[in-house]
C-alpha positions, 0 to 999 in steps of 0.5 A: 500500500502507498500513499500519495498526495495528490494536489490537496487529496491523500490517496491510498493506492494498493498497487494490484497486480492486473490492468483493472483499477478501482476508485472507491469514493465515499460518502459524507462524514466518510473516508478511505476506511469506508471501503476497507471492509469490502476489499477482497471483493476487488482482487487483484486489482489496483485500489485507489481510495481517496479522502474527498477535499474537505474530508479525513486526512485531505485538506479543506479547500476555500469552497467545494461543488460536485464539480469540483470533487469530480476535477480532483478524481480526474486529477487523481486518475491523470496523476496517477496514469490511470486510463480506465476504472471500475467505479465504486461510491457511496452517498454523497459520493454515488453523485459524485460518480454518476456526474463523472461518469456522464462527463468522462464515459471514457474512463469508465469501466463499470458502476457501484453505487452504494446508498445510491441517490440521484439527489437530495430531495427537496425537504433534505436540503435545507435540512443539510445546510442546517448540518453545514452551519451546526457543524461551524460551531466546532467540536461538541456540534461535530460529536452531536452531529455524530450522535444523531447519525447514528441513531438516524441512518443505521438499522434497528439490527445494527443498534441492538447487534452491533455495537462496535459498527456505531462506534466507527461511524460515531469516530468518523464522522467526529473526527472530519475536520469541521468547516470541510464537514460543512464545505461538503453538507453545501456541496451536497445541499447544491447537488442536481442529478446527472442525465445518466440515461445514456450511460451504457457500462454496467451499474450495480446498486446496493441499498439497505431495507432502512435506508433514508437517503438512498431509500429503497424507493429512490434506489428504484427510481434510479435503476429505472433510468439505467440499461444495464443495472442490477440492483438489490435492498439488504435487509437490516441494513441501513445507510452504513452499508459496508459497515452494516452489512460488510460480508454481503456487500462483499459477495455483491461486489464479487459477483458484480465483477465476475 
């Protein structure tokens, strides 16, 4: 495993002994880590996982967009000498990849979308500036934040039998760095759907049955406007996908490249 800075962004890089390479992109509040649980599924194929701008170990830059996350994966690719790659993303992070893919179809090799959404909803909105702004406040608003989404976007199973998976995603999302947070509620708050009718690569969607950003109904939605898409709902599951149900996604990922 090598690590590099690329620009602003810290990049994890596995080497990998094929021509395939995956980029992992997670979601808000996330980091690398979000995919480290579903790594086997990717062989030995080349892994690049960043940290999004404003995001874990990567810096905060003055302003950020969808657009501009999808310049700095760019950016990354290019760097790195990377042509072609299966794309992998959760969250805020499957807007990300579906405005990449539709801008770039060329560097696209396939699609999987994790808690997939096309865009935040209307009422989610203002609702996530409202996070953007709570989030300014430092510190104790970080921990509070990560105290209710804990309690909002995992599943009942995951709060009664799993424990140790609300302790990671209460230390992710406490440890961003706070004006990033909040730097990526706006971008997300901002987010429009990409016209991904015409995308003609494989997609995978992966959702979970208490899933509230990317419902299984907007999973639905968003497999509706795609050709060739295969799409499952895990249950008790709820947005923390990897993290909730990590064996599963493995097996979905495994199968989805074979």
């Amino acid at each position: 495993m090598t690590t590099h800075q690329i620009d602003t962004l810290l990049v994890e890089d596995s080497g990998g002994a094929t021509g395939d390479a995956v980029l992992c992109i997670h979601g808000l509040g996330g980091s690398s880590n979000f995919w480290s649980p579903v790594m086997e599924a990717f062989g030995d194929r080349r892994v690049i996982r960043p940290d999004l701008a404003g995001a874990g170990r990567s810096a905060t830059p003055d302003r950020l967009s969808i657009a501009a996350h999808v310049a700095g994966l760019i950016r990354v690719l290019d760097v790195l000498g990377i042509d072609r790659v299966h794309l992998v993303a959760h969250s805020m992070g499957t807007i990300v990849a579906q405005h990449l893919a539709v801008e770039h179809p060329a560097r696209l090799r396939s699609l999987a979308l994790f808690g997939p959404l096309a865009a935040p909803p209307e009422p989610a909105r203002e609702a996530t500036r409202n996070r953007a702004r709570q989030a300014r406040q430092g510190a104790v608003a970080m921990q509070e934040i990560a105290d209710a989404i804990c309690k909002a976007a995992t599943s009942a199973e995951t709060k009664a039998d799993r424990p140790v998976v609300l302790a990671l995603v209460r230390e992710q999302i406490m440890r961003q760095p706070a004006e990033g947070y909040a730097l990526n509620c706006e971008a997300l708050a901002a987010a429009e759907p990409a016209r991904i009718e015409d995308l003609a690569i494989p997609v995978l969607l992966v959702t979970g049955d208490e899933d509230g950003v990317g419902t299984p109904a907007g999973t639905a939605a968003l497999a509706a406007r795609l050709k060739d898409v295969r799409s499952f709902v895990l249950q008790g599951c709820g947005h923390w996908t990897t993290y909730e149900k990590p064996f599963e996604c493995r097996r979905l990922l495994a199968d989805f490249y074979r």
